[in-house]
C-alpha positions in Angstrom: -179.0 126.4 48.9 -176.3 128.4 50.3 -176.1 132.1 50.2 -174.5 135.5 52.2 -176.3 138.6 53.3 -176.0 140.8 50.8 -178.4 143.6 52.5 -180.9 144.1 55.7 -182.8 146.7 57.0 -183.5 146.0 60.8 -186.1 149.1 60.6 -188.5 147.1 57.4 -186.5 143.6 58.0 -186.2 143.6 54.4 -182.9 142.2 52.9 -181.3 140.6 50.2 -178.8 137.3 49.9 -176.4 136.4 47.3 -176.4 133.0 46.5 -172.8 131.2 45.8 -173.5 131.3 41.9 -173.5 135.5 42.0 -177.2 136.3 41.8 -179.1 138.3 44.2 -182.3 137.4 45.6 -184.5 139.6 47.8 -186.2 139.0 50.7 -189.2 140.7 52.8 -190.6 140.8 56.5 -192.6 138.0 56.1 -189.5 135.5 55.4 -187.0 137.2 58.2 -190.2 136.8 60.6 -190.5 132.9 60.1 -186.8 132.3 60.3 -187.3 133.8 64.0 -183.9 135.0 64.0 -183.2 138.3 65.2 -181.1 140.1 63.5 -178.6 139.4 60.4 -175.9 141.0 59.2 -173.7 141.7 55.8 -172.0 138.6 54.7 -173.7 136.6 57.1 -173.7 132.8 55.8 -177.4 131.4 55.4 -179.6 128.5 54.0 -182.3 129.4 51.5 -185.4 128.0 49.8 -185.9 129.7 46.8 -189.5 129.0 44.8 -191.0 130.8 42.3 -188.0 133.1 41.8 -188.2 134.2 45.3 -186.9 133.3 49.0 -189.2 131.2 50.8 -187.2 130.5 53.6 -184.2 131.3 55.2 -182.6 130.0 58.4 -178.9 129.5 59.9 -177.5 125.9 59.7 -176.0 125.2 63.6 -172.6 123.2 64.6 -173.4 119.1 64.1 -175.4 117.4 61.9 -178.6 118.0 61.7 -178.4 121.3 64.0 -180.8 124.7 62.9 -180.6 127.8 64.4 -183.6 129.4 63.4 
């Protein structure tokens, strides 16, 4: 699923997206750690997992198919 950085806290690296359908989804420290990505900012375009009502993962697709950053 596609969604944009909503919110992040570099200091807690605790955020939140909004998916492409309008509703916000947070996520904590543990999810930002596994994407090993550094940083993210405001409006940011990401992939998600989503289970359970929650972000499971979250990573940023590269150029070419089949390309991940994170």
């Amino acid at each position: 699923m596609q969604a944009s950085i909503h919110t992040f806290d570099f200091d807690t690296a605790r955020g939140s997206v909004i998916t492409d359908n309008g509703r916000v989804l947070p996520f904590d420290e543990r999810v930002f750690a596994a994407s090993r990505l550094r940083h993210l900012r405001p409006g940011q375009r990401v992939s998600i997992e989503v289970g359970a009502g929650e972000i499971t993962r979250l990573w940023i697709v590269g150029i070419g198919p089949g390309q991940r950053i994170g």
